[in-house]
C-alpha positions as CSV (number, residue, x, y, z in Angstrom):
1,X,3.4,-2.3,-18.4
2,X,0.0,-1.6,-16.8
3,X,-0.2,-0.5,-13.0
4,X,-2.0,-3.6,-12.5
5,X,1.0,-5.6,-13.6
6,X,3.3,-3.4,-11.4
7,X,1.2,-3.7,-8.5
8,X,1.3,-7.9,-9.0
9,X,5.2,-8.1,-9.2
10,X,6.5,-10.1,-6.1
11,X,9.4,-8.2,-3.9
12,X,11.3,-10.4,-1.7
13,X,12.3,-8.5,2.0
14,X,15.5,-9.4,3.4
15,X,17.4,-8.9,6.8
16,X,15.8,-6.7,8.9
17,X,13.2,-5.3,6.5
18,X,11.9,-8.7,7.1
19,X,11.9,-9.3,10.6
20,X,10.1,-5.6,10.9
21,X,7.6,-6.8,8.3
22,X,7.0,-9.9,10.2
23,X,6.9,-8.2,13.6
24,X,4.3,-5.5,12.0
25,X,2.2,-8.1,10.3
26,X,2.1,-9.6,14.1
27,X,1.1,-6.4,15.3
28,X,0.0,-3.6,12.9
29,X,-0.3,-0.3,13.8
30,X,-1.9,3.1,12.6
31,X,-0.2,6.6,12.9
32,X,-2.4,9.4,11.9
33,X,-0.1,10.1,8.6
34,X,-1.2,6.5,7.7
35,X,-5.2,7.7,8.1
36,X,-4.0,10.3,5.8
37,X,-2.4,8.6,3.7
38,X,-5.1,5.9,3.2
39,X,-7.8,8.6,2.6
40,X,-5.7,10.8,0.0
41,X,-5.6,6.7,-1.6
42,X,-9.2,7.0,-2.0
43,X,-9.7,10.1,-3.0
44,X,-7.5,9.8,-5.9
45,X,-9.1,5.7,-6.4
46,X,-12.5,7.3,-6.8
47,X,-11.2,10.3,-9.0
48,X,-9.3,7.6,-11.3
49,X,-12.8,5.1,-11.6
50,X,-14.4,8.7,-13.0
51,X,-12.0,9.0,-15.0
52,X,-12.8,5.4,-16.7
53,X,-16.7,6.1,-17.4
């Protein structure tokens, strides 16, 4: 199994997992550990695509 393949599997959210999805996609949010998080994402994106050449 490839990443890509993980990353296309479909996960199914039930009870109140998926009313807090719902009411997040509704209203999304940012904390500062999710700028963090998103950043350290790219970093290690970038350092992956290197990687590849």
């Amino acid at each position: 199994m490839t990443s890509g393949e993980y990353i296309n599997r479909p996960f199914i959210l039930e009870g109140q997992a998926a009313l807090d999805f719902d009411e997040y996609d509704k209203n999304p949010t940012i904390t500062l550990e999710g700028i963090i998080m998103v950043k350290e994402s790219i970093r290690i994106g970038k350092r992956l695509l290197c990687q590849e050449k």
